[in-house]
C-alpha positions, -999 to +999 in steps of 0.1 A: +101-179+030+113-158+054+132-170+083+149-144+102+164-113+094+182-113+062+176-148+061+150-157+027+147-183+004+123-203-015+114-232-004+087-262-015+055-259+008+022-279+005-004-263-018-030-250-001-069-262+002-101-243+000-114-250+035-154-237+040-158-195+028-119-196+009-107-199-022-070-207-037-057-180-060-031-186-087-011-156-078+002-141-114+019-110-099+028-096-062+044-063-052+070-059-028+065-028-004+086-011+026+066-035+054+080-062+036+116-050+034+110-040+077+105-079+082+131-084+057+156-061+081+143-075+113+129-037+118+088-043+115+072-035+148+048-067+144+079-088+152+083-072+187+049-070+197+040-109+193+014-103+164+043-115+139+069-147+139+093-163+118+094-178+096+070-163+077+056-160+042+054-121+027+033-104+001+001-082+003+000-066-024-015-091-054-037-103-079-041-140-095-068-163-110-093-183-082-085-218-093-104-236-066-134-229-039-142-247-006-178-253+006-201-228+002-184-205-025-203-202-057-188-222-086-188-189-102-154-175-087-134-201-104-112-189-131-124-149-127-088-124-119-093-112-078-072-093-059-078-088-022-082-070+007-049-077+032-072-072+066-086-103+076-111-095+110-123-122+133-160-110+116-176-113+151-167-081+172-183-044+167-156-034+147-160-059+120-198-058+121-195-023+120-173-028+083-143-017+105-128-053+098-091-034+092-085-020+129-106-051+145-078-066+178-079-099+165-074-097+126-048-115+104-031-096+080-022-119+051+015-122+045+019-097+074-001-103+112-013-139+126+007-162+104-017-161+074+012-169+044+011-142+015+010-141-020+052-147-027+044-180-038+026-201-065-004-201-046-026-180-019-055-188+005-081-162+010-109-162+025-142-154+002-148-121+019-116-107+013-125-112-024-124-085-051-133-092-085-112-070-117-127-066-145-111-071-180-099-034-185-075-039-149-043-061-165-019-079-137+006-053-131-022-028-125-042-055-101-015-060-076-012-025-076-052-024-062-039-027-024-013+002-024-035+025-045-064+018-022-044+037+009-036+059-012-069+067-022-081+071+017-055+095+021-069+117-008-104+112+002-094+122+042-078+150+024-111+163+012-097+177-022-112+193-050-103+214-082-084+240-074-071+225-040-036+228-031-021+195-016+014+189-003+024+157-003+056+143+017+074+115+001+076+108-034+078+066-032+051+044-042+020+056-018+030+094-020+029+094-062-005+074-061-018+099-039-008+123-063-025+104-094-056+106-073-053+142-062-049+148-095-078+131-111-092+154-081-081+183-102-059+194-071-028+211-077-008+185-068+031+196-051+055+169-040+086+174-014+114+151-008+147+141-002+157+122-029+173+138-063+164+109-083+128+102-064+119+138-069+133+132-111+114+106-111+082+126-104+087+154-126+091+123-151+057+117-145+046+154-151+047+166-115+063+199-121+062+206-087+084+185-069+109+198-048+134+193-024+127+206+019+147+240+013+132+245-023+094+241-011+078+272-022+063+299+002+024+295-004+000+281+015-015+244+017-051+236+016-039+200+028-006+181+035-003+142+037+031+124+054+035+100+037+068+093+050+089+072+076+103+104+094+093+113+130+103+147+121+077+151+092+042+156+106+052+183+129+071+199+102+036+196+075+018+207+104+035+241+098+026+240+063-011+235+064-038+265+061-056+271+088-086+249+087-071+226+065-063+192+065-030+169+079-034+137+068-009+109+081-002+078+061+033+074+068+048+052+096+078+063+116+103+042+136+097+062+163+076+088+180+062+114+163+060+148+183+034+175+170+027+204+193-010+198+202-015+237+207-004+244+170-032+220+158-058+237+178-049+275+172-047+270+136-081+245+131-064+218+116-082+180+113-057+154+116-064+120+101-045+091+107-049+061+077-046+027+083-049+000+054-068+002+022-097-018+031-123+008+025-105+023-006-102-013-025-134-006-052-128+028-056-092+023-066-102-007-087-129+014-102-104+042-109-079+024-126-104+008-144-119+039-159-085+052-170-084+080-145-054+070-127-026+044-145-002+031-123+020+011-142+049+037-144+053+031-107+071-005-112+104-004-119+105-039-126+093-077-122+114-106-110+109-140-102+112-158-069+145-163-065+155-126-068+132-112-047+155-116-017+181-094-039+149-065-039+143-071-001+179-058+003+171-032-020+195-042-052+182-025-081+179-058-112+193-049-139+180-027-166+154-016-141+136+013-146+138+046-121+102+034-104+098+029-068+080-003-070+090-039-076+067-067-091+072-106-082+059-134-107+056-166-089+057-182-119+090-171-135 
């Protein structure tokens, strides 16, 4: 539980109860991701806005067994493996009639927006509609990794790639290297850039030959670019890099404003897409890892238990962890 800045611990809680259309989930594993260490810091915008409080329970990023159903969910779900989708919509406006449930004004977020607790525990409520079922070939490092690869996914798919494509992609951490897994079942000719010696080893590891640092990025042209980056400066600076008539794609979140020079996007025929949750990329990713295209285990560096995850939160490396960008949780350790 989270219950200010810096401020975590783990703490006994009621178990939850199926109420009407939810089900309780044995959470087996949950990822920790950069939203989660923003609340952890105090930095997450949702805390200034009023659509977030402490305390507060994290984790949106997981799978688990349904081990018990409320009214009017089929007997069926019980003991199947689910992971979920983290946008909870009120399910009456237009957006969420019209399947746009992720941008709808009044949504939850679960372990995020409207004080619906996440998966950093024993046990998770989730509505029946947020419900996705994995099959057998999806283990549970690879299922809480559904709801990251999912934006990931959209990001590629707003990229419009094909064979042959080049794509540049900004920011070699978690999102950034599953969007080049899926570029690259695209048969794109996938090029990373960063900042980080050991991020950008780290992707080579993974048979990205071209990863590079800012002032080793080649001089050719990009058929696409996607920030996938914190930095105000970034999109501005890809928006240099794209062909003319290609495609910016913007994933990444900055602190502050980002300035692009409207002009540039308009003289040079670019499409900029902004990408905002995984809702809509949840099967595809599940249906991509389950085929084998994409595997992204190597991402996790390692899994801890409960009481360490405060230790990750303030971004302490365990022990014998590996050079990953991602960090697991099992409630049940």
């Amino acid at each position: 539980m989270l219950s200010g800045p810096g401020q975590a611990a783990v703490m006994d809680v009621a178990a939850p109860v199926a109420d009407a259309g939810q089900v309780v989930v044995d959470v087996e594993r949950a990822g920790v991701c950069g939203t989660d260490v923003e609340f952890f810091t105090g930095e997450m915008a949702y805390l200034h806005d009023g659509h977030a409080a402490y305390p507060m329970r994290l984790g949106h990023e997981w799978c688990g067994t349904v081990s018990s159903v409320g009214t009017g969910v089929e007997k069926s779900w019980l003991g199947r493996r689910v992971t979920g989708d983290t946008m909870l919509g009120c399910r009456r406006c237009g957006r969420c009639r019209s399947g746009r449930q992720h941008v709808c004004e009044h949504r939850c977020e679960i372990g995020i927006r409207g004080g619906w607790a996440g998966a950093l525990a024993e046990q998770l409520l989730v509505p029946l509609s947020a419900l996705r079922a994995l099959p057998e070939q999806i283990d549970v490092v690879t299922g809480a990794l559904v709801e990251p690869g999912g934006n990931a996914l959209r990001a590629v798919q707003a990229a419009h790639l094909s064979a042959g494509v080049r794509v540049l992609i900004w920011g070699p951490g978690s999102i950034g290297l599953l969007a080049a897994a899926f570029a690259a079942a695209e048969g794109a000719e996938v090029h990373l850039v960063g900042a980080e010696p050991v991020s950008l080893a780290f992707a080579r590891s993974l048979g990205y030959e071209h990863a590079w640092s800012v002032p080793d990025l080649p001089k050719v042209s990009f058929d696409a670019v996607i920030d996938a980056t914190s930095g105000a400066d970034v999109p501005r600076a890809a928006l240099e890099l794209v062909e003319p008539g290609g495609r910016l794609v913007l994933i990444g979140i900055s602190g502050q404003p980002s300035n692009v020079d409207t002009r540039r996007l308009v003289l040079k025929d670019v499409t900029a897409v902004g990408i905002l949750s995984a809702s809509p990329g949840l099967v595809g990713a599940i249906n991509q890892y389950a085929s084998g295209a994409v595997d992204p285990r190597p991402l996790v560096a390692a899994t801890v238990g409960l009481e360490q995850t405060k230790d990750v939160l303030a971004g302490m490396r365990p022990p014998g962890a590996g050079a990953g960008p991602k960090f697991h949780v099992d409630p049940r350790r």
